[in-house]
LOVEXTI-218385 format. One line per 10 residues: number of its first residue (from 0); their letters; for each residue x, y, z of C-alpha. Coordinates in nm, 3 decimals. Example, Ala and Ser with C-alpha at 12.3 -4.5 7.8 and 13.67 -1.06 7.14 Angstrom:
# LOVEXTI-218385
0) as) 1.230,-0.450,0.780 ~ 1.367,-0.106,0.714 $
This chain:
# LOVEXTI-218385
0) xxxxxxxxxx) 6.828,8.147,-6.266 ~ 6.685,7.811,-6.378 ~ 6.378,7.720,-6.534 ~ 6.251,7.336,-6.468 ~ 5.972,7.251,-6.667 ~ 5.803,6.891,-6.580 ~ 5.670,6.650,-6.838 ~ 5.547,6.286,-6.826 ~ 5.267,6.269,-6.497 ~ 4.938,6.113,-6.534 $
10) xxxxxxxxxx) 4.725,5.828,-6.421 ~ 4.809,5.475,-6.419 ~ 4.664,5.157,-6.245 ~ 4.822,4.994,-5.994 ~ 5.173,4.809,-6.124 ~ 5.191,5.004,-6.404 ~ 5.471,5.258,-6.542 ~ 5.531,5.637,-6.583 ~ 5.854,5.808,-6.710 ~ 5.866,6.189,-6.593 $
20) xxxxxxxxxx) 6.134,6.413,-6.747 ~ 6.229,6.751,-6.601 ~ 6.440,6.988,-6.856 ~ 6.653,7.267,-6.745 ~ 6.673,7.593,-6.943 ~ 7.040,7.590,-6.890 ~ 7.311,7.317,-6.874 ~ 7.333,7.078,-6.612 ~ 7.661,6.911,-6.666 ~ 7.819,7.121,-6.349 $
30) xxxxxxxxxx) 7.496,7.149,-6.112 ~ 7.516,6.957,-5.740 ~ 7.213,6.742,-5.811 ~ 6.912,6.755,-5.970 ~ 6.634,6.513,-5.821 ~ 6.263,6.440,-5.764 ~ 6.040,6.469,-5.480 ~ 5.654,6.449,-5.413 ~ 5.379,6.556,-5.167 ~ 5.052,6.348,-5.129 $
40) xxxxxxxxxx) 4.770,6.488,-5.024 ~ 4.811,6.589,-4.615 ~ 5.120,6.503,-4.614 ~ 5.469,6.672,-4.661 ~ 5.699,6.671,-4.926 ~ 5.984,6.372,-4.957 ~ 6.244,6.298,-5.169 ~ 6.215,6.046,-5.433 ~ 6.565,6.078,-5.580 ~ 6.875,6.256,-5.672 $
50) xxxxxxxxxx) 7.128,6.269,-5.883 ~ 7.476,6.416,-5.850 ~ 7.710,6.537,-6.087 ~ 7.928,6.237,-6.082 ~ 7.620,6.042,-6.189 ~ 7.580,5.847,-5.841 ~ 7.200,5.844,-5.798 ~ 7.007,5.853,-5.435 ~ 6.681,5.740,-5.396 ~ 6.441,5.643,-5.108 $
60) xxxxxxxxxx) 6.396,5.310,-4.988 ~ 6.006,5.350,-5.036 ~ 6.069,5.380,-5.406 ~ 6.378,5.159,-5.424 ~ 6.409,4.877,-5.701 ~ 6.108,5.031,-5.882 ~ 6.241,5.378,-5.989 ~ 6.491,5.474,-6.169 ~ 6.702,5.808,-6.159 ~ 6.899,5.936,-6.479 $
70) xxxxxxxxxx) 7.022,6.238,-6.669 ~ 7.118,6.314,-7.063 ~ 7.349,6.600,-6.935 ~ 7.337,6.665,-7.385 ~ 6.969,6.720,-7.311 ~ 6.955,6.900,-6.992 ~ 6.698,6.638,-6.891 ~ 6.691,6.414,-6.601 ~ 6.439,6.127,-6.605 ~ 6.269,5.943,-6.363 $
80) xxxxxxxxxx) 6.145,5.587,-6.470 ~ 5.870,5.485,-6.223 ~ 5.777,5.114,-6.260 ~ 5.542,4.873,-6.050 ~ 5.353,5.203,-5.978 ~ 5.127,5.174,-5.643 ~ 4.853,5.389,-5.502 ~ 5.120,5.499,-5.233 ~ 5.277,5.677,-5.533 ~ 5.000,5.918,-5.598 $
90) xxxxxxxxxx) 5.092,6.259,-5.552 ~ 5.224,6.580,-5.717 ~ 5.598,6.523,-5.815 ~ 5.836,6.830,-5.809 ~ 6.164,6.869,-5.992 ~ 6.432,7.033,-5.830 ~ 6.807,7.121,-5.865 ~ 7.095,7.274,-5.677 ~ 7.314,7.396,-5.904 ~ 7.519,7.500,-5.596 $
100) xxxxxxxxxx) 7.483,7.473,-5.243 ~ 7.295,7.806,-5.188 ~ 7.062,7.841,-5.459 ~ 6.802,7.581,-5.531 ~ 6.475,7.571,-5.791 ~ 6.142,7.392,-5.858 ~ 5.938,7.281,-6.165 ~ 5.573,7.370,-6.129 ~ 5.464,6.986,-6.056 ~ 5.346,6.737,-6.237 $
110) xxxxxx) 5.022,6.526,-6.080 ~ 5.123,6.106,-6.064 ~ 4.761,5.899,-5.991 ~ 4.772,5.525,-5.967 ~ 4.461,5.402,-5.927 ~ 4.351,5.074,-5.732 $
């Protein structure tokens, strides 16, 4: 089992920045990825980003050149730096990791509002 607790949401006008920071309750050095992905309102959930255990980081070409992936493997934290925020953005953001292929967990969410 793994615990992902969520920290860093909030609201923020447009272009602005948010940092969210998921920690594990157990060490991350060895899981498949850990990543990020949201659901606006009425919509479905998508991927944000990933990042494997090799470092290499994924993220969506929505998002691309203004966030940030990253993980402090000492912390059992990966980040997500969100810059040049738009109202696109808003939604609730979900941790999640795969420690292996057949097992995968979720933070409780953590609301993101960028206002216009």
């Amino acid at each position: 089992q793994v615990q992902l607790v969520e920290s860093g949401g909030g609201l923020v006008q447009d272009g602005g920045s948010l940092r969210l920071a998921c920690a594990a309750s157990r060490s991350i050095s060895s899981f498949n990825a850990m990543g990020w992905y949201r659901q606006a309102p009425g919509k479905q959930r998508e991927l944000v980003a990933r990042i494997f255990t090799g470092g290499e980081p994924d993220v969506a070409g929505s998002v691309k050149g203004r966030f940030t992936i990253s993980r402090d493997n000492a912390k059992n934290t990966v980040f997500l730096q969100m810059n040049s925020l738009k109202p696109e953005d808003t939604g609730v953001y979900y941790c999640y990791t795969n420690p292996r292929a057949s097992e995968v967990y979720w933070g409780q969410g953590t609301q993101v509002t960028v206002s216009s």
